[in-house]
C-alpha positions as CSV (number, residue, x, y, z in Angstrom):
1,X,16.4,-59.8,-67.6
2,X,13.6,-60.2,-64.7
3,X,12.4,-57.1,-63.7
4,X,13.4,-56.4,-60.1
5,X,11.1,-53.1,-59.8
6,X,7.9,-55.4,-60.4
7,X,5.0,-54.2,-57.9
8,X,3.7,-56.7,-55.7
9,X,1.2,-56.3,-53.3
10,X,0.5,-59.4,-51.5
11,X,-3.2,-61.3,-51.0
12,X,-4.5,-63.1,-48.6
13,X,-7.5,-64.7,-47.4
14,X,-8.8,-64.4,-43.5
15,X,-9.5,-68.1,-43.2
16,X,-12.6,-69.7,-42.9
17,X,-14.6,-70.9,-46.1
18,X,-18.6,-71.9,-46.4
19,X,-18.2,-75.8,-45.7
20,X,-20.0,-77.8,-48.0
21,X,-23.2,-79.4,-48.0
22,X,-22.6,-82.1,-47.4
23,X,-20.0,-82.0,-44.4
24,X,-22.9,-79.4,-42.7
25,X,-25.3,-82.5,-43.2
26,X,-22.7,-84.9,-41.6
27,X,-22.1,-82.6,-38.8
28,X,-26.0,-83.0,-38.3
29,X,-25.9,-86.6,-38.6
30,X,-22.6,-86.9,-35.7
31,X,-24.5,-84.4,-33.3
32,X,-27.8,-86.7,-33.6
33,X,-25.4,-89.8,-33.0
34,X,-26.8,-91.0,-36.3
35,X,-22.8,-91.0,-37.6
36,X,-19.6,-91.9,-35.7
37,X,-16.3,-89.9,-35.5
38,X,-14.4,-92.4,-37.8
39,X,-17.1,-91.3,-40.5
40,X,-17.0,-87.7,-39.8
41,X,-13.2,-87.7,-40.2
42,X,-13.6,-88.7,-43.7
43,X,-16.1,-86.3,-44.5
44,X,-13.4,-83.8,-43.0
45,X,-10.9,-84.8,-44.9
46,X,-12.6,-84.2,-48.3
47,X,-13.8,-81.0,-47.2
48,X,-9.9,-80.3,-46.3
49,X,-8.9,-81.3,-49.5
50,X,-11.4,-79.8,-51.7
51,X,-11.4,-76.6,-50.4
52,X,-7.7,-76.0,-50.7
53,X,-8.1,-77.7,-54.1
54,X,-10.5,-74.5,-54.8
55,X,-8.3,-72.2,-53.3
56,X,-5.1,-73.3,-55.6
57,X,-7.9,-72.9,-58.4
58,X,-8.2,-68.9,-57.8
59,X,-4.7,-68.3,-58.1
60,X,-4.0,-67.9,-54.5
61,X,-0.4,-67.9,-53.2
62,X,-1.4,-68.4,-49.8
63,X,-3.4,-71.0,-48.7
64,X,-5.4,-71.9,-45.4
65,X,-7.6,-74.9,-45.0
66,X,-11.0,-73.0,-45.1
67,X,-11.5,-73.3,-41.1
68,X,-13.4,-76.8,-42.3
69,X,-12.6,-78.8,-38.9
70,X,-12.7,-75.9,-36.6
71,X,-15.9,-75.6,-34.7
72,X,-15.5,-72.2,-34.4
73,X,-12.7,-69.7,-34.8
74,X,-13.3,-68.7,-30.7
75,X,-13.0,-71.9,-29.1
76,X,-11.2,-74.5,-31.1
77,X,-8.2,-74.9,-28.7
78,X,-11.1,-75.5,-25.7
79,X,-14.2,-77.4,-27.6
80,X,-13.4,-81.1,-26.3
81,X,-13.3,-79.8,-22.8
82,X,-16.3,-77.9,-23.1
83,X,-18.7,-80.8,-21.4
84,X,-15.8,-81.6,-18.7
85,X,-14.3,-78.5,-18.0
86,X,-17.0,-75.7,-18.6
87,X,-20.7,-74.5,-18.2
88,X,-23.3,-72.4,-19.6
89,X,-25.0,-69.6,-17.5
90,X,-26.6,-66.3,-18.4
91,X,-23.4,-64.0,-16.8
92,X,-21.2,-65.8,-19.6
93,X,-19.5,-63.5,-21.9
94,X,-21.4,-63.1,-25.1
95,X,-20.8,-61.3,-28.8
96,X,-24.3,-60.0,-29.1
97,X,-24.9,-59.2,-33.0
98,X,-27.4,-56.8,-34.3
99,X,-29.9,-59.1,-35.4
100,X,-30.4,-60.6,-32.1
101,X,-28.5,-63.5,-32.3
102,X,-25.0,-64.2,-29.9
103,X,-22.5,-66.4,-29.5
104,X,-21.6,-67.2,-26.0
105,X,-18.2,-68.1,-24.4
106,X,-17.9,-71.4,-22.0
107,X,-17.2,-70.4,-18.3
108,X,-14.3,-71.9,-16.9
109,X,-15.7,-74.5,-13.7
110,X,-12.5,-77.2,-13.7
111,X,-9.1,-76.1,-13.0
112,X,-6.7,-75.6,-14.6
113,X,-7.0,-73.7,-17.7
114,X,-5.6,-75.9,-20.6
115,X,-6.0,-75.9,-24.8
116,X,-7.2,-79.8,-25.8
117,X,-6.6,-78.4,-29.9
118,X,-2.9,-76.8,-30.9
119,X,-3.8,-75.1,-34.4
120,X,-0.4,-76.3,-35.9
121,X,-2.7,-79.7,-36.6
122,X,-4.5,-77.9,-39.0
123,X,-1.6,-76.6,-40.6
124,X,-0.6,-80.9,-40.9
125,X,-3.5,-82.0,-42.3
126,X,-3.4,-79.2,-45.0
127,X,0.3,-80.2,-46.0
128,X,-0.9,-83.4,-47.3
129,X,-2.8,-81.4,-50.1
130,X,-0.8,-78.5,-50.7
131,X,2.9,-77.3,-51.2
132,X,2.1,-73.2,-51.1
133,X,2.3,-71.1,-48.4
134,X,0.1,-72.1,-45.6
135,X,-1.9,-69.5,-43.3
136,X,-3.0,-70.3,-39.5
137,X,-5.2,-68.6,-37.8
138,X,-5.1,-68.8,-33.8
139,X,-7.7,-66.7,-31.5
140,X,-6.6,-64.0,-29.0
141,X,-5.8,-65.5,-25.5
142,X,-7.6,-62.1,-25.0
143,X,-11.1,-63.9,-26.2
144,X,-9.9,-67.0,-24.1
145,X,-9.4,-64.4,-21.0
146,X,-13.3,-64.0,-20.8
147,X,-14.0,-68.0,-20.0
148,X,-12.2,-67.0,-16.6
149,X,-13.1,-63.0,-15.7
150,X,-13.0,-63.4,-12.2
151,X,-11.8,-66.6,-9.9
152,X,-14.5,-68.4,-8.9
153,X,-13.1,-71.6,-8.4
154,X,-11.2,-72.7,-5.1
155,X,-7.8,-72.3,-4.9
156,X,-7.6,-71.3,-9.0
157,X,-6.6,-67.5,-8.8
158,X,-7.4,-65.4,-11.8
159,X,-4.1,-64.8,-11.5
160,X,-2.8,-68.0,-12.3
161,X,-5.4,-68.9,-14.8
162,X,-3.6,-65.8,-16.8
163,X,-0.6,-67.3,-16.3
164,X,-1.9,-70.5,-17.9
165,X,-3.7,-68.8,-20.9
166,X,-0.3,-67.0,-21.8
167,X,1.7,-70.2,-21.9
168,X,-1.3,-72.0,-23.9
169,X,-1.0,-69.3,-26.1
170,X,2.2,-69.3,-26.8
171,X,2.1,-72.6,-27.6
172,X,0.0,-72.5,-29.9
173,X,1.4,-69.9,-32.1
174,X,4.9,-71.5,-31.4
175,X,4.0,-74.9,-32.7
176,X,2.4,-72.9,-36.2
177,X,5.8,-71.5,-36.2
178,X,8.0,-74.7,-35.6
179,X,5.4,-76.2,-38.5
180,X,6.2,-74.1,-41.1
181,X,3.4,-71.4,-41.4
182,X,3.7,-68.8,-44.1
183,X,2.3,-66.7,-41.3
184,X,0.0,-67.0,-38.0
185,X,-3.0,-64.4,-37.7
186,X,-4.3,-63.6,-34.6
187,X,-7.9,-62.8,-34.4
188,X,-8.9,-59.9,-32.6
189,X,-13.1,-59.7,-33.1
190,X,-13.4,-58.8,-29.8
191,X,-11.3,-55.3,-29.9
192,X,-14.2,-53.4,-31.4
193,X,-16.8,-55.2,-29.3
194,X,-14.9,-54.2,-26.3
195,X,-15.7,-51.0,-26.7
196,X,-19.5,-51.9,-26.3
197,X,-18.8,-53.4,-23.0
198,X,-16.1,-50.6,-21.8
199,X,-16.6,-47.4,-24.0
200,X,-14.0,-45.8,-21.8
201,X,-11.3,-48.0,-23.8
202,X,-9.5,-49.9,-20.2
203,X,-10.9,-53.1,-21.4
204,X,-9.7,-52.7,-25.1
205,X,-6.0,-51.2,-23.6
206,X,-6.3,-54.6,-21.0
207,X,-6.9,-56.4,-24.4
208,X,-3.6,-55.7,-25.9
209,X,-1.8,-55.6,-22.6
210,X,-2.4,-59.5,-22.3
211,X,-1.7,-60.2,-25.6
212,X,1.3,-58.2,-26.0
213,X,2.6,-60.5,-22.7
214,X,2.5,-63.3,-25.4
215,X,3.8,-61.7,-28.6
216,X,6.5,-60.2,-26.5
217,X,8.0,-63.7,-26.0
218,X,8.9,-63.9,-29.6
219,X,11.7,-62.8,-31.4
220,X,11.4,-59.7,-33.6
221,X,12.1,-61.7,-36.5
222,X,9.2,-64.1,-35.4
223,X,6.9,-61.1,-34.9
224,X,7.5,-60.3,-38.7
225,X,5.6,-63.4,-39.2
226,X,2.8,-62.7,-37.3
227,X,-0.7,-60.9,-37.5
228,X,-4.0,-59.6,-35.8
229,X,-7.1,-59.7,-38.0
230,X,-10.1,-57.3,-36.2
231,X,-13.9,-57.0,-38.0
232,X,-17.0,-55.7,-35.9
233,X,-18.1,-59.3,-36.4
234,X,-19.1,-61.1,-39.6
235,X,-21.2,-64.0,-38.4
236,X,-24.9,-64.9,-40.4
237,X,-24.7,-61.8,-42.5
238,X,-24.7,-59.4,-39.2
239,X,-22.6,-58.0,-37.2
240,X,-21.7,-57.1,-33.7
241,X,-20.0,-53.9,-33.3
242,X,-20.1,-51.8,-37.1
243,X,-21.6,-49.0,-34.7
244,X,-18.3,-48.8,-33.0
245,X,-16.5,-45.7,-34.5
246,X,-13.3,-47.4,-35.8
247,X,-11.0,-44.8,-34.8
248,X,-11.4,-45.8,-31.0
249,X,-9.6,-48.7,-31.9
250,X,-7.2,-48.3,-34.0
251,X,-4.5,-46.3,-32.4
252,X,-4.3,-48.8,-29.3
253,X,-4.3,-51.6,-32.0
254,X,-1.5,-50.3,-33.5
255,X,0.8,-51.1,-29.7
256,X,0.5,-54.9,-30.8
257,X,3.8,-56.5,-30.9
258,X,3.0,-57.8,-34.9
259,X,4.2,-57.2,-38.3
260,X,1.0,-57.6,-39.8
261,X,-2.3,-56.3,-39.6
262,X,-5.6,-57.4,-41.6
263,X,-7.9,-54.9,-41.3
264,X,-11.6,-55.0,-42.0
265,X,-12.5,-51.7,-44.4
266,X,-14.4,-52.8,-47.8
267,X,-17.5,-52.0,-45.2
268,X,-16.3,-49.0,-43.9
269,X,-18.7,-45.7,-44.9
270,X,-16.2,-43.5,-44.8
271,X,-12.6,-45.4,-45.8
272,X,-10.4,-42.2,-46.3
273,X,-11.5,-41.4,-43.2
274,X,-10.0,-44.7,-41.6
275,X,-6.9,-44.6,-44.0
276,X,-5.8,-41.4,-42.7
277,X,-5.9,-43.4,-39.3
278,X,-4.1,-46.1,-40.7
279,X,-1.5,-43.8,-41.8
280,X,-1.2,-41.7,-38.9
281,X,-0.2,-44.8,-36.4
282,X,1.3,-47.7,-38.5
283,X,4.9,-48.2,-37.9
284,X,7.8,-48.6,-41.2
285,X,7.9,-52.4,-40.0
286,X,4.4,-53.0,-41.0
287,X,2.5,-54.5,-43.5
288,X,-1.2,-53.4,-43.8
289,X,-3.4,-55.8,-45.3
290,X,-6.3,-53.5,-46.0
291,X,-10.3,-55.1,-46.2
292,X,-11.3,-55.0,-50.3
293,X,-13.8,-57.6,-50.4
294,X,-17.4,-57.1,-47.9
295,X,-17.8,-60.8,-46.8
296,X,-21.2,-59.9,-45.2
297,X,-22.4,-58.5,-48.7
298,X,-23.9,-61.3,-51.1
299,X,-23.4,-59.5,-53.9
300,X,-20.0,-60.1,-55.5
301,X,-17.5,-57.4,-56.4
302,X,-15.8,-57.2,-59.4
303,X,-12.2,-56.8,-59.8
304,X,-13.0,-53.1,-61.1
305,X,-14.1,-51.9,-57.8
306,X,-11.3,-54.0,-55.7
307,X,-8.9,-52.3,-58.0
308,X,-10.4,-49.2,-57.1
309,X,-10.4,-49.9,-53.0
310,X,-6.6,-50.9,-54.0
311,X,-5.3,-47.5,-55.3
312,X,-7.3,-45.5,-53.0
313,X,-5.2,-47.5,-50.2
314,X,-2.5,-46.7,-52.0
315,X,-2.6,-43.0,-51.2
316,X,-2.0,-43.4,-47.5
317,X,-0.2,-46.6,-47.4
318,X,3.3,-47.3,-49.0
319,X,3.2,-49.5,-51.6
320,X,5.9,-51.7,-50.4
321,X,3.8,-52.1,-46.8
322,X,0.4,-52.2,-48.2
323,X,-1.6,-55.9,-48.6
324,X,-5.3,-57.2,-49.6
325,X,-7.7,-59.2,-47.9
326,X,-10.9,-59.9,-47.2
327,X,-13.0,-58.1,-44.2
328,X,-13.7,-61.3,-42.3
329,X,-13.8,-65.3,-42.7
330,X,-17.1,-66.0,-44.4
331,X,-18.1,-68.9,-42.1
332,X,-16.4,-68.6,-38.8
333,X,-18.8,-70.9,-37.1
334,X,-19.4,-74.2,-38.3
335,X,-23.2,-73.9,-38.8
336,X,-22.8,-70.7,-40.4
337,X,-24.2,-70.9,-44.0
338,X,-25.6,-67.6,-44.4
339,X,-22.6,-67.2,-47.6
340,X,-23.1,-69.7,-50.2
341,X,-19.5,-71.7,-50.7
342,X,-19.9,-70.8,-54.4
343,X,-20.2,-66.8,-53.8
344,X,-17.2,-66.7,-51.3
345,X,-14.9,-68.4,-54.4
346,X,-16.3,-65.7,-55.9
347,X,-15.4,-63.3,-54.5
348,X,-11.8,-64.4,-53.5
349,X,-11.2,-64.6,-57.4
350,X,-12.2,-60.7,-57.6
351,X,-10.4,-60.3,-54.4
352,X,-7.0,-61.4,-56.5
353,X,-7.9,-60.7,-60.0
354,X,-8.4,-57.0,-58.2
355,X,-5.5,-56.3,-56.9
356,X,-3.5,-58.3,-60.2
357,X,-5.2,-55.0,-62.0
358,X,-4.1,-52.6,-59.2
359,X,-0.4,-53.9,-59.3
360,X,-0.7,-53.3,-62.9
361,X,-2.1,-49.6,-62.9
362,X,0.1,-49.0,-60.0
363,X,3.5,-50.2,-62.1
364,X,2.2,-47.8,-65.4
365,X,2.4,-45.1,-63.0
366,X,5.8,-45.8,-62.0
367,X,7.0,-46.0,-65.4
368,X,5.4,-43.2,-66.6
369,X,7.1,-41.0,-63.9
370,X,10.7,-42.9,-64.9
């Protein structure tokens, strides 16, 4: 007879994957008009198809497509508009990351306010290689909010460029949905950062009031389904806001209309610390997908010391509500190669074979009580 009081604590990945080599150097080759779209797509494809290949190869149940098309997990929905629709200036808004280097939004000069990408694509492309669970990853229409802070072009209020976001962006998270995703994760970078830019916490609280406005259009049932990932950044082995005391953030994180929260902690100097947090605000109808794997760190972990992060977790979170992942994506930007493809496989096998040994320890435990 199967036994019903197995322990499971589910695994998954944030998303994006080192691309390989030789997609990085096709990228080169297409943005020095040395290779045409047609050829790119292939090079795509296989990067598509391998990757999830690799994925299926660590045991994972659930499966994303490694980010591989996606220019970057901030502006995907607005990158072919970016020439016709937006500019650069110095007043744009910018994740500045400690070792100097940023990554600047688009400002908004062409009305109206419109996605050219849905991410449910993604999630079609990927079926053609795969029959597990797929994960989609969408960004915050908060991020999206700072292409437009202030109304600046004629008879576009900011008011209506909100509007506009909100429907985009329930859109895209609807179409995941109508797709099939196992579940859609909404990423939140910009919570902690927020708090560099406001340290009196409005911006953060404005932060989940917009994206509440779209979560609240789905159904409970719907919400069960759906996530918000938050890091201090993980971008070229730096990030943006680690100085940010966690604890600032995480009680108004918790007022997100979601089911499921993936939260960076492998990093974390103190993690009992932030687990007591964790404990203090999560809700019975939430799943906690807790940080075991440091995707900024080259060294790789072994499933010893995941196991380890796992049953520490385990103390403050219920068992039944408590999840692994990894801190962040490991190349969130297309020309980020700061992780070698090899060492994020890596470390995505320790990530599972980690918390395979947790279940385990967790499960003698039980018995041993019995």
């Amino acid at each position: 007879m199967e036994n019903t009081d197995r322990i499971i604590i589910p695994s998954e990945p944030i998303g994006s994957v080192p691309r390989p080599d030789e997609l990085i150097a096709a990228l080169r080759s297409y943005r020095y008009g040395r290779m045409g779209r047609e050829r790119l797509n292939d090079f795509y494809t296989r990067a598509v198809q391998t990757t999830i290949e690799e994925l299926e190869a660590t045991g994972s149940k659930v499966i994303t497509d490694g980010e591989q098309t996606k220019p970057s997990f901030l502006i995907y929905p607005i990158f072919d508009l970016v020439d016709e629709s937006y500019s650069f200036s110095t007043d744009c808004f910018s994740l500045k990351f400690a070792d100097g280097h940023q990554r600047a939004l688009p400002r908004l000069v062409k009305a109206p306010f419109r996605y050219a990408k849905y991410a449910h694509t993604y999630i079609d492309t990927a079926k053609k290689f795969t029959g597990l669970p797929i994960k989609q990853a969408v960004i915050s229409p908060s991020a999206l909010s700072m292409v437009y802070p202030v109304a600046t072009i004629k008879g576009y209020s900011h008011d209506q460029f909100l509007t506009d976001l909100i429907n985009e962006s329930e859109k895209d998270i609807r179409l995941c949905l109508e797709k099939g995703a196992h579940c859609i994760q909404i990423d939140f970078t910009e919570a902690r950062f927020s708090l560099k830019v406001d340290p009196t916490g409005q911006l953060l609280r404005d932060f989940v009031r917009l994206n509440n406005q779209v979560l609240e259009r789905f159904m409970f049932s719907e919400q069960h389904r759906l996530g918000v990932h938050v890091c201090p950044g993980g971008d070229q082995d730096s990030y943006h806001s680690y100085d940010i005391d966690y604890l600032k953030v995480l009680p108004t994180l918790f007022e997100l209309h979601v089911g499921n929260f993936y939260l960076q902690l492998a990093s974390e100097s103190n993690r009992q610390r932030v687990l007591s947090c964790i404990r203090e605000y999560m809700q019975p109808w939430h799943r906690i997908f807790i940080g075991v794997i440091n995707s900024v760190d080259p060294r790789v972990e072994t499933a010893e010391e995941v196991c380890e992060r796992v049953l520490e977790a385990a103390k403050y979170i219920p068992i039944e509500q408590l999840g692994t992942t990894d801190d962040c994506g490991f190349s969130p930007f297309d020309d980020d190669q700061s992780t070698p493809r090899q060492i994020a496989f890596d470390k995505i096998r320790a990530r599972l074979e980690g918390t395979r040994m947790a279940e385990e320890q967790l499960m003698a435990r039980k018995r041993t009580k019995i």
